[in-house]
ZAMARGU-4260 file (C-alpha; in steps of 0.2 Angstrom, whole numbers, plus 5000, padded with zeros to 4 digits):
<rodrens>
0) 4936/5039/4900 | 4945/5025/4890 | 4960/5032/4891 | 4960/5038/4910 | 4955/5018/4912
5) 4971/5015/4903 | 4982/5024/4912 | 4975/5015/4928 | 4979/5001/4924 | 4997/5002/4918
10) 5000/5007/4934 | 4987/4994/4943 | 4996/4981/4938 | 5011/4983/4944 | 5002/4987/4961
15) 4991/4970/4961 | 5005/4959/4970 | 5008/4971/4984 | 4989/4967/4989 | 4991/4945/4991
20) 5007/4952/5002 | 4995/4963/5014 | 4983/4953/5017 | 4993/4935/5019 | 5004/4946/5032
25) 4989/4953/5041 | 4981/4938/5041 | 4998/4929/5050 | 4998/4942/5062 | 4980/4939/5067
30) 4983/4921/5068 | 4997/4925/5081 | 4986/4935/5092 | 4991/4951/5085 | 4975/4960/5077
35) 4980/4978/5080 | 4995/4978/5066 | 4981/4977/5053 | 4971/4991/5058 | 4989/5003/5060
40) 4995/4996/5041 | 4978/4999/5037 | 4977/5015/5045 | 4993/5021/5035 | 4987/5013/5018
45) 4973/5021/5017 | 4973/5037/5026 | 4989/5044/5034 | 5001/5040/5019 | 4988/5044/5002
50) 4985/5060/5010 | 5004/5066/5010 | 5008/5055/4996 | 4995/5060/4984 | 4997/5080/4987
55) 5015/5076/4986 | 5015/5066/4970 | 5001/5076/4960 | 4999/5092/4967 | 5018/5098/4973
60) 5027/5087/4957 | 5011/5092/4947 | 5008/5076/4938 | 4990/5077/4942 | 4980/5061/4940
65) 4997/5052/4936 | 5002/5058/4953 | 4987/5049/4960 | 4988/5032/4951 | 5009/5030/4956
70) 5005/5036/4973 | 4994/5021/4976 | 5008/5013/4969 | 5020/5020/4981 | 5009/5018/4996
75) 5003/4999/4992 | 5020/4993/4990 | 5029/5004/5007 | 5014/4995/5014 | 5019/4977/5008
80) 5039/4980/5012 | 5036/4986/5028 | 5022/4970/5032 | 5035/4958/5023 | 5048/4963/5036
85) 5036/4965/5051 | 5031/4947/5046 | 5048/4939/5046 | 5052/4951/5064 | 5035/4941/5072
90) 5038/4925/5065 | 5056/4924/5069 | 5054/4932/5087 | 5039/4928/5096
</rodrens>
């Protein structure tokens, strides 16, 4: 158990900044009268993308658990790069 903790978080923290990222962007686009781009980056956070990442990453590569932990890695972050430049797209042309 230790060591599949370990493993979690080598990986988790270089995931932990995407998350400020998300949420201050989701937040922003709220505050603009914009609610529904939180639920779709939400949406493909946490369902569309871990479920072809995941099998991708653990089952086709066949890292197993690794292919779990650096697929929430790869989802988080798409995530955050794609709200960062949503974000600056809004902001810049309302």
């Amino acid at each position: 158990m230790i060591s599949h903790g370990r493993n979690y978080l080598s990986v988790a923290v270089l995931t932990l900044p995407a998350y400020p990222i998300l949420f201050v962007t989701v937040f922003m686009m709220q505050g603009l009268k914009r609610p529904g781009y939180g639920l779709w980056i939400g949406l493909y956070r946490q369902v569309f993308a871990p479920i072809v990442v995941f099998h991708l990453l653990s089952v086709t590569f066949g890292w197993g658990l690794w292919g779990v932990w650096w697929g929430v890695f790869l989802v988080t972050w798409s995530a955050a790069l794609f709200a960062i430049w949503w974000g600056w797209r809004a902001v810049r042309d309302p």
